[in-house]
N, C-alpha and C positions, 0 to 999 in steps of 0.2 A: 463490357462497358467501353465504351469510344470516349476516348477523351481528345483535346483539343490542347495547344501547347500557342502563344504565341514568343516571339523575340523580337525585341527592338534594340538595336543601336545608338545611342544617343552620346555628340558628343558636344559636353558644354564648352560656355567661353571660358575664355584662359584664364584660369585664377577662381573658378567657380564651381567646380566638381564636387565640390565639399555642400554648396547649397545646394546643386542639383540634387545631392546625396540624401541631403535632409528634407528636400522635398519630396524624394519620393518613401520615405521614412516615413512622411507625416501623410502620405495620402494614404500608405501599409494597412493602420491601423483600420481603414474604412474598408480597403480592397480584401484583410482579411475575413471579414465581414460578409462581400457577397454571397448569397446564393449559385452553388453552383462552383464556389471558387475551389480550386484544388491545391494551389502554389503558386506564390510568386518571390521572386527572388531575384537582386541588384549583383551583379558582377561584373570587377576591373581586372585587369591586369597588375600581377602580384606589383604592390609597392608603386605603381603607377599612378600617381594624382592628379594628374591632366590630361592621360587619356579618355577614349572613349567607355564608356558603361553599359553594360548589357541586362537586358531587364526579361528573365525568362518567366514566363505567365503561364499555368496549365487551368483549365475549365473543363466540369464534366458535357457539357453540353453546346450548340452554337447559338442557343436562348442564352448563357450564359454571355459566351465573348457578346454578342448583340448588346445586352443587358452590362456588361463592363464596358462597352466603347458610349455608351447614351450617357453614362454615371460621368468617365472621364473628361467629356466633350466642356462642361465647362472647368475645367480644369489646363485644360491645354493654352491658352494667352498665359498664366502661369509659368508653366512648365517649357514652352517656347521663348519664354522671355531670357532664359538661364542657357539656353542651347547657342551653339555656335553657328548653328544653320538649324531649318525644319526637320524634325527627323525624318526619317524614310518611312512610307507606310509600312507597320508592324507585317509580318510575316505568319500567316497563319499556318500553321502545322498539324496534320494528322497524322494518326499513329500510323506505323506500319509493326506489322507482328510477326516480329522472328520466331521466337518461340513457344511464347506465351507465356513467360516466364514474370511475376509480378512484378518485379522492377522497372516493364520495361512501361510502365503505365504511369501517370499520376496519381494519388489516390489509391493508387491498390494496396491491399495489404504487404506489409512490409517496405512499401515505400516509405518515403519522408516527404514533406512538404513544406512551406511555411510561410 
């Protein structure tokens, strides 16, 4: 199975990492939701509150990313309101297979997601 991985970078304005946080908390509950969705997950730098945040997304499908970027689209004057600048367009990632080993997928058995 081919999965799809995206990451973005996002860095809010000063003093506001903590809403950006919780904004993208409150959009989780819907993005856990999608079809097709495999993982997403918010990460900063250990004990860092004003740095940047790193948003890794995996999808089994590119119906899927298609189908998360149409969902997000009104969502973004939101989400850009709280940034320091526009983010960078997301980075779409495909697998490459080392070994074949389950982990090295989204979604596979014995992986985690969430």
């Amino acid at each position: 199975m081919s999965t799809y991985a995206f990451v973005n970078t996002m860095q809010a304005k000063a003093g506001r990492q903590g809403e950006l946080v919780e904004l993208l908390r409150d959009l989780a509950v819907s993005m856990h939701a999608e079809p097709g969705r495999l993982h997403y997950s918010v990460h900063r730098a250990i004990g860092d509150e004003n740095g940047p945040v790193t948003v890794i997304q995996g999808f089994a499908s590119l119906e899927a990313v298609e189908a998360h970027a149409a969902w997000m689209e009104p969502h973004l004057p939101e989400l850009v309101s709280l940034l320091d600048a526009p983010p960078d367009p997301p980075v779409l990632l495909e697998p490459v297979v080392l070994s074949g080993h389950p982990l090295e997928s989204f979604g596979a058995p014995g992986a985690t997601g969430a």
